[in-house]
N, C-alpha and C positions, 0 to 999 in steps of 0.2 A: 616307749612312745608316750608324750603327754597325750592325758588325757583334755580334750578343746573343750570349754565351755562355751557353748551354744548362741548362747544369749549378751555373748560378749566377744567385738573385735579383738582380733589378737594384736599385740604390738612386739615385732622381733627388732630384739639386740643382738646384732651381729659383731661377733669376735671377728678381732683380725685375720685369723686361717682362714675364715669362709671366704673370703674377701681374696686371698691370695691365691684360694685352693680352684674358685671358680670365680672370675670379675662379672660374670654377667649374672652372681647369686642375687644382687638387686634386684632384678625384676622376675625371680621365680619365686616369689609370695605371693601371688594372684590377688585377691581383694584386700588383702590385708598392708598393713604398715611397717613401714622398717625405721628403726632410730640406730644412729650409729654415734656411741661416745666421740668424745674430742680428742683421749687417748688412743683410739681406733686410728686415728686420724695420724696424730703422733707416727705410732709405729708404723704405719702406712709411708709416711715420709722416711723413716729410715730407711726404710727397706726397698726403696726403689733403684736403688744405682746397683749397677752390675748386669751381664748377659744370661743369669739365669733364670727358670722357667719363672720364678716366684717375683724376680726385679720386673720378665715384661708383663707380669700378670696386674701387678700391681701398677703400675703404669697406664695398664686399660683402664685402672679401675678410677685411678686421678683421671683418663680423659673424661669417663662415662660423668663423673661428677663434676668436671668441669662444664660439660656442655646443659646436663641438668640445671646449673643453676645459671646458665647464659642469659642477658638480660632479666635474674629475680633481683628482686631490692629485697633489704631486710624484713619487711614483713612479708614478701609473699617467702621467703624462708625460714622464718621461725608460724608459717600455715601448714607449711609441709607442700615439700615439691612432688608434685604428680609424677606416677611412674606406669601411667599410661602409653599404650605400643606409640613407638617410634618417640619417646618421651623425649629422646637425647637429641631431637631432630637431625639426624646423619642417616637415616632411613637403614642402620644398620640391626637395629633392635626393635623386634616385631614379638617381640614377649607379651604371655597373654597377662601381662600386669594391671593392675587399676588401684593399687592403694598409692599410699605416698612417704616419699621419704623425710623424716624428719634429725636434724642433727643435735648435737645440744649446742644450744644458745646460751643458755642461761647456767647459773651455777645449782648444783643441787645440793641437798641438805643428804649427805651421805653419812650414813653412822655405820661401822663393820663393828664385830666383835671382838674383842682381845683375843679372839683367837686365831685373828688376822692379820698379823703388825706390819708394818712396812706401808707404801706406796705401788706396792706391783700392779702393771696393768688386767691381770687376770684380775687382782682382786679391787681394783678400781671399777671394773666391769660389773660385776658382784653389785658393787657398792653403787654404782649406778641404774641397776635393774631392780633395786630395791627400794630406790627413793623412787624411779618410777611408778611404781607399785603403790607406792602410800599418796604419789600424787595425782596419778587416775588409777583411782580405781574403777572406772568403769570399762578397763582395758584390761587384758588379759595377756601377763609381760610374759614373754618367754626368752633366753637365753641362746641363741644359738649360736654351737663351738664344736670344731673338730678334736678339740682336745676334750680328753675322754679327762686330767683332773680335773679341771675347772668344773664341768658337767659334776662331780662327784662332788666338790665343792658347796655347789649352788645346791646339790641334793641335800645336803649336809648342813644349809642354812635356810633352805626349805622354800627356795626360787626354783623356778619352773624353767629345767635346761634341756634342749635337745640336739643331738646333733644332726650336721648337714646331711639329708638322706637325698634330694636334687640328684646328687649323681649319684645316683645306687643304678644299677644295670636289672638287678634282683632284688629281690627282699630277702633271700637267702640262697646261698651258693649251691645247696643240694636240687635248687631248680634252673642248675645251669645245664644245658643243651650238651648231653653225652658223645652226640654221633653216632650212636648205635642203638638199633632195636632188636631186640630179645625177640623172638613171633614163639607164642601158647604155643602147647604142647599139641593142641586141636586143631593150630592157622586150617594146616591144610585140606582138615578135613570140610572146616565150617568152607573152604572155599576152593573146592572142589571144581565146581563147575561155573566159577567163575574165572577161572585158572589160564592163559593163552601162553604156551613154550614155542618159539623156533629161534631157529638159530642164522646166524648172520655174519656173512666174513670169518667164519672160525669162532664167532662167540653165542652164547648163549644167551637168550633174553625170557621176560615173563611178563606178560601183561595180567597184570589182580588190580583187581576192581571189588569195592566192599566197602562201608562206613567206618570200620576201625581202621582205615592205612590214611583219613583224612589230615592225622598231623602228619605225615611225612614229609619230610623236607627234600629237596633236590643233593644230592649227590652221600646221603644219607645212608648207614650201612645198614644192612637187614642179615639176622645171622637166625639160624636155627639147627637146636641137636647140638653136639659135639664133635670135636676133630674134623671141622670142616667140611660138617654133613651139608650144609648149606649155606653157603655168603655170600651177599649177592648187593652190589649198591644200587640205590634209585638213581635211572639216569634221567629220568623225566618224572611230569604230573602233568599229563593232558587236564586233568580237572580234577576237582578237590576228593574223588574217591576212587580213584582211578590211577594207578602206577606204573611205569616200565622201568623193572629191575635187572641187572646183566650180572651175571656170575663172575665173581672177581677171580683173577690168577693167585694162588694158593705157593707162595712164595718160602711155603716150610719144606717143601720141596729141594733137595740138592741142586735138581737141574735148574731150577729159578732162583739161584741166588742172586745178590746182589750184591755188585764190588766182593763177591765170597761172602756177604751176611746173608743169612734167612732166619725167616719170623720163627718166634718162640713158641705165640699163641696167636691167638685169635686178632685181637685188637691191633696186634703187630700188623699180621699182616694186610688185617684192612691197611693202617697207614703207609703203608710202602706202596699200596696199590694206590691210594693218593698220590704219595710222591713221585710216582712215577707215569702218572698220568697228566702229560701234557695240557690239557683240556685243563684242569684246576689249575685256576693261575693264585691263589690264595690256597692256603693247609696250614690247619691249626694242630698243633701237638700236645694235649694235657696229659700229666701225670707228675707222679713221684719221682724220688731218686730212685734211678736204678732201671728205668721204663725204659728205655733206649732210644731217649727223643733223641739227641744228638747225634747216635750214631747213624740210624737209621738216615734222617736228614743230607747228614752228610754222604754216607756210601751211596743213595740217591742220585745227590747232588753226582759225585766224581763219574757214574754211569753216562747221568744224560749229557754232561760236560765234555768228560775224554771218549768217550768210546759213540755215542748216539752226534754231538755235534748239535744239542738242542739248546744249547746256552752257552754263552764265549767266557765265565768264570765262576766263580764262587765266590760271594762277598759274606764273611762272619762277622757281624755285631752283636754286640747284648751292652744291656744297660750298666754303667760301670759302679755298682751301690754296694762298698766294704761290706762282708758280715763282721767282722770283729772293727779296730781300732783302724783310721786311717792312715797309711804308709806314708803320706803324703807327695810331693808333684816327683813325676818320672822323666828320668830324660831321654834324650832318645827325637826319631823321626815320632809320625802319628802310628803306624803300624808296631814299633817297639816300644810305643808307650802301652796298646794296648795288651802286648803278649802275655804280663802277669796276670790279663783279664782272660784269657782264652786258654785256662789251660786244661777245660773240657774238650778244646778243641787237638790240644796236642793228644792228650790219651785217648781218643778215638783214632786218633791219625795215624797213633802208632800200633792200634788194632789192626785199621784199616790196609796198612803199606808194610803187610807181611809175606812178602813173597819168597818160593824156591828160589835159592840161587845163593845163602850164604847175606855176609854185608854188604859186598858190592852192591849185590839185586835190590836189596832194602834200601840204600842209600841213594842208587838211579830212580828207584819208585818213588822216595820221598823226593828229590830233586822237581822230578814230572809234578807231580802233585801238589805243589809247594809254589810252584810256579803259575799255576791255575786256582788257587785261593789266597784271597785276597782281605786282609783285615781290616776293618773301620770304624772307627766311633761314630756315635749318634751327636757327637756333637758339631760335628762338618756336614751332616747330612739335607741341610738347611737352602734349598734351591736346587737340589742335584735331581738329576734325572738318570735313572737305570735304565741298558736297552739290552738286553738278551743276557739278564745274569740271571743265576738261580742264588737269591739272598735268602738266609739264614741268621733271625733275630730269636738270639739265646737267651733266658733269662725275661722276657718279655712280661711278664706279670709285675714288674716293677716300673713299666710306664703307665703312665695317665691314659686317658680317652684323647688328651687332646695330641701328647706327644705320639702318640700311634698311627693317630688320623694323620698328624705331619709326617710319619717317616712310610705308611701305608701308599701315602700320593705322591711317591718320590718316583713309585714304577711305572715303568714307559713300557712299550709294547715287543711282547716276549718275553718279559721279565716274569718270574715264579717268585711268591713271597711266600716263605715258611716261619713263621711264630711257634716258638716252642718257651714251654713253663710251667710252672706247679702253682697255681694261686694260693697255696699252702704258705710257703716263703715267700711271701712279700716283706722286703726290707724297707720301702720307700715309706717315710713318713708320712701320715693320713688318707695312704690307701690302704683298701681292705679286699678282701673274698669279692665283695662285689660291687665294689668300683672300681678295679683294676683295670688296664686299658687290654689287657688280654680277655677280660670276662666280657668287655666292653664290643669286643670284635666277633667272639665268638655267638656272642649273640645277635648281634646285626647283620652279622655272613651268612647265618645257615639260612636263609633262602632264597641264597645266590646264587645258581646254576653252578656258576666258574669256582665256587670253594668247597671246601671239606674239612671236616673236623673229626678227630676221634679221640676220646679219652684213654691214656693205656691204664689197664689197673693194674697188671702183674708187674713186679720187679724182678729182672732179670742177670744184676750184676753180679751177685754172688748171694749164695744160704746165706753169709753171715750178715751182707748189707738187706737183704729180704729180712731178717728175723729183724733188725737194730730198727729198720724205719718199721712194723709194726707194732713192734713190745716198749719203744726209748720214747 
């Protein structure tokens, strides 16, 4: 983090990524000024044709600066255009902004080092936060890039670079929202007689009231002791120190399996009691390889689908981001172009659709099943409305905040939306731990009656992949 000089305005130069990464980064510099190079501008123009995230992004980002300078003449823009709320006059942008934007007008006196050569925009950028610098100096230039060399760059020629922190969810991903509380070895004792048990339709409840249960969130797992001495999720918070918790179904049980799966450990089977609670229309699934977000989701899913009748299909997407070299374009309808993408989805399936009876039986189960999930890309997803499916988004730690928000509001009523991911692998260039559009959800959800979240930490698929993801 730069360190702010006090006694001095800052002036941000914003790289092209921040611009593409977020169009409405203009007006989250609150009192301060933003100058955007000419080259800025440049690569902004190339980069607009085409239907990806980054062409319409950039396209907001020519209208936002179109209607800024609507009716300025040249000197009220080389004053610097005000970027005060509703600046843009479309009463769309209500940002708490107050500085102003300035562009270059003028040429500047840029010298780089030989140890620069060429014309490249990164280092044109350099070269232009540096002749700012020498020509107010009573501003304090800073650099800002989602790109981590430029940043190293400008470190490296001793400009003052930071990157876009605006959409960070955290300041660090170890203070992302688990789903689960541990209770002291002592809960019960320190709360004894604040303690209320009955029971209701077959289930079990607890009303504790106390100053430590005031972060609890709604639908929130509470676990104590081992081997499922006690777990139990919050189904309410009448008031902020006050809880009613209900004992969850214990799913490591033979008789409570599911689709034939039951939980391994603990966290498992909090999450299956999520998924199979109707009532959560949202459930987030974090962990490693190996944790059983997929399968679990899925044998879920095939329960309340074929056998409950609480959802008319199964729709499986995930984000389509190569980890090695791209294969390049597939032919095929849209459900066989995504297949080489879903082939977490076949190895669960073919866990899941192992029944007595020889091939025939395997082959009838996989037909039924087969027939009741349904594959889709996120790229059609754009206007559609869901009404009684139970959707499963794989891979979700490689969307944005905003692609998430757009495929979040696709669900119509009855619909179940399950996000599963490792913020660990994100593949998506200039997202991180915590600006991921997974970290982004999980944190905005938890204190939302209707969702649920749980972290798995145990891996489950095998010793050899358990030991490879701690020791590799």
């Amino acid at each position: 983090m730069i360190k702010r000089e006090n006694d001095k305005p800052c002036l941000f130069v914003l790289d092209t990524n921040v611009l593409m990464h977020d169009p409405t980064s203009l007006f989250r510099f609150q009192e301060h000024d933003v100058f955007i190079p000419m080259v800025v501008l440049e690569e902004l123009d190339r980069a607009k044709k085409g239907l990806s995230e980054v062409a319409r992004n950039v396209r907001q980002v020519s209208r936002f600066l179109d209607q800024l300078m609507c009716d300025a003449d040249k000197a009220e823009i080389d004053a610097g255009l005000p970027l005060g709320p509703d600046s843009t006059g479309s009463g769309a942008i209500t940002l708490p902004a107050s500085g102003r934007l300035f562009f270059q007008t003028e040429p500047l006196d840029i010298h780089l080092p030989d140890s620069l050569p060429g014309a490249s925009p990164d280092n044109t950028i350099l070269g232009t936060a540096q002749a700012l610098r020498e020509k107010r100096p009573e501003r304090q230039v800073i650099i800002v890039s989602k790109d981590i060399n430029l940043r190293i760059k400008a470190a490296v020629l001793g400009i003052q670079a930071e990157d876009y922190s605006n959409d960070q969810v955290l300041d660090d991903a170890n203070l992302l929202y688990t789903g689960l509380e541990v209770l002291a070895d002592d809960f019960w004792e320190r709360h004894e007689k604040s303690v209320e048990a009955w029971k209701e339709q077959g289930r079990t409840f607890y009303r504790i009231t106390g100053p430590d249960i005031a972060d609890w969130y709604p639908a929130q797992c509470v676990a104590f002791g081992a081997d499922g001495e006690f777990e139990a999720m919050v189904r309410d918070k009448p008031s902020l120190n006050e809880a009613i918790v209900e004992l969850v179904d214990d799913y490591r049980l033979p008789r409570h399996n599911v689709w034939g799966i039951n939980a391994r450990n603990r966290e498992q089977n909090f999450a299956l009691n999520m998924l199979m609670n109707p009532e959560l229309d949202f459930v987030t699934l974090l962990g490693t390889a190996g944790t059983g977000k997929t399968l679990l989701a899925l044998a879920a899913g095939l329960v309340q689908v074929l056998e409950r009748n609480l959802y008319r299909e199964i729709i499986m997407t995930r984000v389509t981001v190569p980890v090695g070299e791209d294969i390049g374009f597939l032919p095929g309808t849209e459900e066989e172009k995504m297949t080489p993408w879903m082939g977490a989805l076949m190895d669960n399936l073919e866990v899941l659709t192992r029944p007595e009876g020889g091939d025939w039986g395997r082959a009838a189960t996989n037909d039924l099943v087969r027939n009741r999930i349904r594959v889709s890309s996120l790229n059609f997803m754009r206007g559609r409305t869901f009404l009684n499916k139970y959707i499963i988004l794989d891979e979700a730690q490689n969307l944005t905040a905003k692609q998430m928000k757009t495929l979040v509001t696709r669900a119509g009523p009855g619909t179940k939306f399950v996000c599963l991911g490792n913020i660990g692998q994100i593949d998506t260039p200039y997202l991180t731990e915590t600006t991921s559009g997974l970290t982004y959800v999980v944190d905005r959800f938890k204190q939302w009656p209707h969702s649920g979240h749980i972290t798995l930490m145990r891996g489950e698929r095998s010793r050899l992949a358990d030991f490879a993801s701690q020791e590799l």
